[in-house]
N, C-alpha and C positions, 0 to 999 in steps of 0.2 A: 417766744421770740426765736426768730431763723440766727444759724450761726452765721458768721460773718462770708466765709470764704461759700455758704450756700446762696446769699442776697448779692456778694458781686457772680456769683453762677447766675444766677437770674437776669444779672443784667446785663452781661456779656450775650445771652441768649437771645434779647431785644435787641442789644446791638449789631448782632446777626441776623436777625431777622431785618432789619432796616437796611439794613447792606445790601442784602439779598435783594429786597425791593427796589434799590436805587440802580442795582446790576439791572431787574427785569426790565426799567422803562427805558435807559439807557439807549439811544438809536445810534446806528452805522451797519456799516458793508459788513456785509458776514463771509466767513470762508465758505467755498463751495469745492464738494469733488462730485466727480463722476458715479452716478449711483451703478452703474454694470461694474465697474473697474472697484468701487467699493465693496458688495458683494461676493467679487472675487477673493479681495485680502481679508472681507472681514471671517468667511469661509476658513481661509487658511490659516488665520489667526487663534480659530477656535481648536482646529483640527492640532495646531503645534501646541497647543494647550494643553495637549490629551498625553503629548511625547514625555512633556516633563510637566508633570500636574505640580501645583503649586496651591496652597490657597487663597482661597475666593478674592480676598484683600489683597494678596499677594501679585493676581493674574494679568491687574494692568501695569502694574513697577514691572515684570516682565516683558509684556510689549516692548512697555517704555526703552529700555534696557535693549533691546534686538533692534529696532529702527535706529535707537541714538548710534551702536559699535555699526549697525549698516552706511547711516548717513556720514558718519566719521570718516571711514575706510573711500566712501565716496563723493568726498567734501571736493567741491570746484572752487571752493572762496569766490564763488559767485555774491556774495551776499543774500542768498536764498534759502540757507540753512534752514531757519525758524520755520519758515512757508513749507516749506517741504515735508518739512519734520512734523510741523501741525496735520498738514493732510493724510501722512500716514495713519495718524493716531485717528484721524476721521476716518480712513478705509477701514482700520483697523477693529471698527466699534464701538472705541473708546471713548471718541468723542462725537457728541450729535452734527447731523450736514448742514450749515445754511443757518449751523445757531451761534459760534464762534466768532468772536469779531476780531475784524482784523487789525485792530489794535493791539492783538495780543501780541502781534509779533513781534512787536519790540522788543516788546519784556521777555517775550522764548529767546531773542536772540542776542537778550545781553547776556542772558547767563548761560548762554551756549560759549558764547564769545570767552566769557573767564573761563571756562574747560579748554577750549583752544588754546589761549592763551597760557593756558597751566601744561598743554600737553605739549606744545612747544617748547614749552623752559624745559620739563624734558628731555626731550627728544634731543637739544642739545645738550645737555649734560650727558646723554648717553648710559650703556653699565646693566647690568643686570636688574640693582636694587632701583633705578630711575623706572624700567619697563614699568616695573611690579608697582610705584607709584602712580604710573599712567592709569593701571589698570582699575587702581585701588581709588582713583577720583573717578573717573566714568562712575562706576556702580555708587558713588556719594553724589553725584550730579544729579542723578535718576530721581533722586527723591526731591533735589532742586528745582524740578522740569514740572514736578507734579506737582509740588506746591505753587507755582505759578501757572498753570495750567486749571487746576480741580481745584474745587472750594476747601475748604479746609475740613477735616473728618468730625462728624459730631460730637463724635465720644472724646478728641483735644480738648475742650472743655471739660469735660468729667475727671479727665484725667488731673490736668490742673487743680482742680477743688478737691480730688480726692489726697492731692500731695500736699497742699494746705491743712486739708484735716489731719490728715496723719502725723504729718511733721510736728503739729504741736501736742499730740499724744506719743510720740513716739518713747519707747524702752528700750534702750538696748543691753546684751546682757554678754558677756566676757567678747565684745564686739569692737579692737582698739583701734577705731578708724576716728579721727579728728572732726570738725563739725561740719568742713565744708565736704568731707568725704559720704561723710552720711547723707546729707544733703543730696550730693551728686548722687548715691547709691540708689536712694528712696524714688527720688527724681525720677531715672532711671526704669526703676524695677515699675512705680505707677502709668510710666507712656510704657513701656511693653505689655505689663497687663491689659488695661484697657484696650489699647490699637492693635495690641500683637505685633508688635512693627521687628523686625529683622535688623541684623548690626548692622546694612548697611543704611538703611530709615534712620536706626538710634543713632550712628555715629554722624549723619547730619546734621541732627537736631543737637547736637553736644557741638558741634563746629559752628552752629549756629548764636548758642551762647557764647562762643569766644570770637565770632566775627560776625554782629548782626544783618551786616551787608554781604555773609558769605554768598554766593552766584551773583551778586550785583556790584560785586566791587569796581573803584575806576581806574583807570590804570597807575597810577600810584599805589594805589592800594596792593593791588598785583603783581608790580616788583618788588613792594614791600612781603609782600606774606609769601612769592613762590620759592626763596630759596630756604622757608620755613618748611617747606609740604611735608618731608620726610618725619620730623620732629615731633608736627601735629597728627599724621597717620600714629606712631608710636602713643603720644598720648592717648588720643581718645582711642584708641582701641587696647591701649594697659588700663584703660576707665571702666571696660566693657568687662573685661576679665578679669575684676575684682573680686578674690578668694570670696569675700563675704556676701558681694552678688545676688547669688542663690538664694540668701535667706529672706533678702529684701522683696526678691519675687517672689518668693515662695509665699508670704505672708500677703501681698498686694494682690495674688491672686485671688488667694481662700477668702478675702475680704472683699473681693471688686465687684461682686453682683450687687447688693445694697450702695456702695456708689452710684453703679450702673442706671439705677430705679433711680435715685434720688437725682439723676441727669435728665432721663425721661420722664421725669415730673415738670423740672425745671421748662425743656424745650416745650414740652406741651402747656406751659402755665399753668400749671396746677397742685404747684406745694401749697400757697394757701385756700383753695377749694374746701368747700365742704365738705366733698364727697373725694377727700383726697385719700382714704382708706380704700374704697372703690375704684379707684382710678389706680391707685397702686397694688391690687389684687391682677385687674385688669392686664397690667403693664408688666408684671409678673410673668403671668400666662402666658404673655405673647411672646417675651422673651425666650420663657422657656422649648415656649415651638418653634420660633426660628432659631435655638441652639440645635435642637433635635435635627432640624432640616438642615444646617447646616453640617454637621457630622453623618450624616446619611449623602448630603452630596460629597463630604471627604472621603467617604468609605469608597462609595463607586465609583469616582472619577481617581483616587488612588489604585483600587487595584483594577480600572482600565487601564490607565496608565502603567502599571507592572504587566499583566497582560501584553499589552501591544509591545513592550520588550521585550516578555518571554519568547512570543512567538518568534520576534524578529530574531532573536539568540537560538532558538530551537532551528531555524531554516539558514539561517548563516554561518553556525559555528555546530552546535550540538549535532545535529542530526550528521551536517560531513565528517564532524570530526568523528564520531562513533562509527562511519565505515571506514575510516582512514583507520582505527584500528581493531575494528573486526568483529565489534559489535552489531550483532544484525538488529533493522529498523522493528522497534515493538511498536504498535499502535497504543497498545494498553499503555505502557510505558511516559509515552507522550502524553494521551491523555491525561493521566495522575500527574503529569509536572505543570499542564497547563490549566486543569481545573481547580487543582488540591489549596492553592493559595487562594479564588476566590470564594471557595466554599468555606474555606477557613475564615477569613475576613467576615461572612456570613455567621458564622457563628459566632466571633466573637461581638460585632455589634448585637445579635440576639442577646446576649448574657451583661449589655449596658443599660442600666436601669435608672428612670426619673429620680430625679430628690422625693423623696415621700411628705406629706400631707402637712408634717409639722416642719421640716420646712422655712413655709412661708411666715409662721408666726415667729420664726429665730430670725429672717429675712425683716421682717417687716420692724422686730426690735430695733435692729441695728440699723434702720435707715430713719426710728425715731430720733438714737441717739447723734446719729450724724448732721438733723435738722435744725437739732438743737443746740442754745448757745450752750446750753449747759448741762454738756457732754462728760459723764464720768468713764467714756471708754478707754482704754490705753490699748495700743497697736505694740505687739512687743517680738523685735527681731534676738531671737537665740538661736546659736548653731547648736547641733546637738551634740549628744558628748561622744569625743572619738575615742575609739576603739585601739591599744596599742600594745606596743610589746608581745608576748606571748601568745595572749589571744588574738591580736590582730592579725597572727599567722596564720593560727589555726580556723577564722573566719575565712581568712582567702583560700586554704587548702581545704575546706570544707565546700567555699562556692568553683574552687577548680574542680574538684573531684565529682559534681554536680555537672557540671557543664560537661564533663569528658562521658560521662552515663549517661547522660541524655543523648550527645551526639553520636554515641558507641550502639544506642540501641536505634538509633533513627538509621545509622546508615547498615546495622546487618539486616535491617528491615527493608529497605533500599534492595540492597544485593542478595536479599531473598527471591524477591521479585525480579532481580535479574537487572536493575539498573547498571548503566556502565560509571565508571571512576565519574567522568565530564558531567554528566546529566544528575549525580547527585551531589555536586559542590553546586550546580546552579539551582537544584530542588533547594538546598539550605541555604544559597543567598536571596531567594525571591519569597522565598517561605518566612525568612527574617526580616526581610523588610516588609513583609505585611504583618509581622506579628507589632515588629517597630511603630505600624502607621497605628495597629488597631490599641495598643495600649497608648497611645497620643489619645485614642479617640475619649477610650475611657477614662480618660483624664481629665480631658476636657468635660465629657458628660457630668462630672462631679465638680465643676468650679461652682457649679450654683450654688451645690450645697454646704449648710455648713455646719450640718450636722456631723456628731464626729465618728470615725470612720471605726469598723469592730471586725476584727480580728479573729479569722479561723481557721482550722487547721485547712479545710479544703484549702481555702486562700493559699497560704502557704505553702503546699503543694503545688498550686499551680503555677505560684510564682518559681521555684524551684525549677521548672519548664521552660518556665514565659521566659523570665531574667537573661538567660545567654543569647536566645536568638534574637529580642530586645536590643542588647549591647553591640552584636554582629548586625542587624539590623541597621541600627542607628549610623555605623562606620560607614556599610554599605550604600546605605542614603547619600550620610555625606560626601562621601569620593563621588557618588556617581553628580551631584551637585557641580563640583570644580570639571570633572572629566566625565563626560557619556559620551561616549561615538557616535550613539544612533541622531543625539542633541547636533554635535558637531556637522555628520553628513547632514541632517538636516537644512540649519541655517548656510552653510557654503555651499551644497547641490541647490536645492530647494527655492529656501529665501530669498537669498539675492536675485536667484534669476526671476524670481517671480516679481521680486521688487522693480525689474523692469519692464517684462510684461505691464503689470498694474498701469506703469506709469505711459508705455507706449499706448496702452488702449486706452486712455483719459484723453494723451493727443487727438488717437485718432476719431475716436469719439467728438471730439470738437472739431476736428478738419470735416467729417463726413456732416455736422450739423450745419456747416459753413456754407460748405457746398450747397445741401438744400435750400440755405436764404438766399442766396446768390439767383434761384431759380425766379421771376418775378411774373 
């Protein structure tokens, strides 16, 4: 007998499927742009992809995100917003030409409409902490655009049924969060597992349980809830940054591969199959090469992406600045700051290794027990035990005195070779941030497995390495996230102008085809 929360998985999966079909027969006007004038943005769309690499999931909520702060900034209150907006995301690639109907617009342009309308309340109240609300719904909007836009992600299902299972196995252990806290944690920690979705995805989706009409509200609604916006920004983002958080994902990670299969059984129909052993060997496999492939594209289009800023920093700042003070130009020199990070990246994916053999038969247990109604597993969140007083000094002056060794020998290494001051703070920031992307990587390479992880000295050692430029990594990501220059000159030189190009050559595009019919 199927557990409960896996037979409404199943039929949720039908009910999708139906939907889908009643979408494909569906007749009307579809949008149309410009295939020259599209080639052009979808071109440029890729190429800005490369500036600030993002993952794969991640790369259209970005589009999305740059046309929406473009069409803002050059909003006519024409009423044309949606139209507009749609077509971009058609140049863009994001969405197919001539398949889109133009009923969509509505629905683009009412919850375009409550952004307006949010950004206006705003804008009259005015202040510092108003701007920063402005800012902080745009980037909650992005994922409102998308949901009415793009079908909904496969794995939203998985993720659901795997919050059902767990929650009625759940343990928790010196963890004093109330029921509905846990709840929200669990919640939480199983949509970012599964989707990988970013705070501003999660803080949607949490705005969405507390206003089911959030981007389609009426206007009542919207003088209702705008002089709330500040209150509810606070909430759900002290929701996000819940101390015990971490444990809840940390646990829904090392478990969410046997979800995962037991959702790709679902979609495909085949939990009660015969040959549902076979089919989830199958499904296994395949998953595990498109994780491979997908980390082998994070790796290279990561350090392109550091690449193409090295250089830009090497020929804008490094290189003048080092004869501004008197450092003469090394060839060798450059070459080790601009190759030394992708060979490194190189080697650390080398040294990321499959789940091994057994594996699938610890895989394959746990998506017995999740099938079934009767399930003896329990899912058990404990933080670990912290470290304090006395020794907890002597661990931090142990991990300080580590990090100062490691960077003390990297850099008379540096200035053996004759590096100048400038050229190796940016060796240790570009070198940390791939060190930063490449242990993501290996991390990621190990959610499959769930076999448990063994502990050696090499290890140890390496991590001893790894751990500080990891940490300086990680910062350096971040900040460059909120602030990059190269991001900035891009979209204000770049984007905008090209966002009118695109659009004059669509006109004229149509006035030159005009022309020709005119000819008789």
């Amino acid at each position: 007998m199927l557990s409960e929360p896996v037979v409404a998985l199943m039929a949720r999966h039908q009910e999708r499927r139906e939907r889908q079909e009643k979408r494909e027969l569906h007749e009307g006007e579809r949008i149309h742009v410009d295939e020259i004038a599209s080639k052009v943005a979808t071109f440029y769309d890729k190429f800005r992809n490369l500036i600030q690499y993002r993952e794969a999931h991640l790369l259209r909520k970005g589009s999305i995100e740059r046309i929406l702060r473009r069409r803002i900034l050059l909003n006519t209150d024409d009423g044309k917003f949606a139209e507009a907006f749609i077509k971009d995301l058609i140049r863009s690639g994001h969405l197919p030409n001539d398949a889109i109907q133009d009923s969509a617009i509505a629905g683009v342009q009412r919850v375009i409409d409550n952004l307006l309308f949010f950004l206006h309340y705003q804008s009259e109240q005015g202040g510092e902490g108003h701007r920063q609300i402005s800012g902080w719904l745009i980037n909650i909007f992005v994922p409102a655009l998308e949901d009415e836009l793009f079908p909904a992600p496969e794995g939203r299902l998985t993720a659901e049924m795997m919050y059902e299972v767990m929650r009625a196995k759940l343990v928790l252990k010196k963890i004093p969060l109330g029921e509905d806290e846990v709840k929200t944690q669990l919640f939480i920690a199983t949509q970012r597992a599964v989707l990988r979705l970013d705070d501003d995805q999660m803080q949607y989706i949490l705005l969405k349980f507390l206003y089911p009409d959030w981007g389609r509200m009426s206007d009542a609604e919207l003088r209702d809830t705008a002089p709330k916006l500040g209150a509810l920004q606070k909430d759900v983002q002290d929701t996000l940054k819940n101390r015990f958080g971490p444990y809840f994902l940390k646990l829904c990670q090392r478990e969410k591969t046997p979800f995962q299969l037991v959702g790709d059984l679902a979609q495909e129909d085949k939990l009660l199959s015969k040959d549902s052993d076979a089919e989830l060997r199958r499904l296994y496999d395949e998953r595990a090469e498109r994780t491979a492939q997908q980390l082998k594209k994070l790796a290279f289009f990561s350090v392109l992406s550091f690449l193409i800023s090295k250089v830009v920093v090497a020929l804008a700042l490094e290189t003048p600045l080092d004869r501004m003070l008197g450092y003469p130009f090394s060839p060798l020199n450059t070459a080790i700051n601009i190759l030394f990070p992708p060979l490194l990246m190189l080697l650390i994916v080398a040294f990321v290794r499959p789940p091994s053999a057994k594996n699938f038969t610890l895989v394959a247990a746990e998506v017995d027990h999740i099938v079934s109604r009767d399930n003896p597993r329990s899912y058990i969140v404990a933080p670990p035990e912290t470290t304090r007083g006395f020794i907890a000094a002597l661990v931090y002056a142990a991990y300080g005195i580590a990090l100062l060794a490691v960077l003390y020998a990297i850099v008379k290494a540096l200035l053996w070779i004759s590096f100048s001051p400038f050229s190796i703070l940016v060796f240790l920031l570009f070198t940390s941030m791939i060190v930063a992307t490449g242990v993501k990587i290996n991390n990621r390479a190990k959610e499959m497995s769930l076999e448990k992880k063994k502990s050696t000295v090499r290890g140890f050692l390496a991590d001893l390495v790894i751990i500080p430029f990891m940490a300086l990594g990680q910062w350096v990501i971040s900040g460059l996230s909120h602030f990059n220059v190269i991001v900035i000159a891009f979209d204000f030189f770049i984007e905008l102008p090209l966002g009118f190009f695109v659009e004059f050559l669509e006109h004229f595009r149509k006035f030159i085809d005009a022309k020709k019919e005119e000819v008789q």
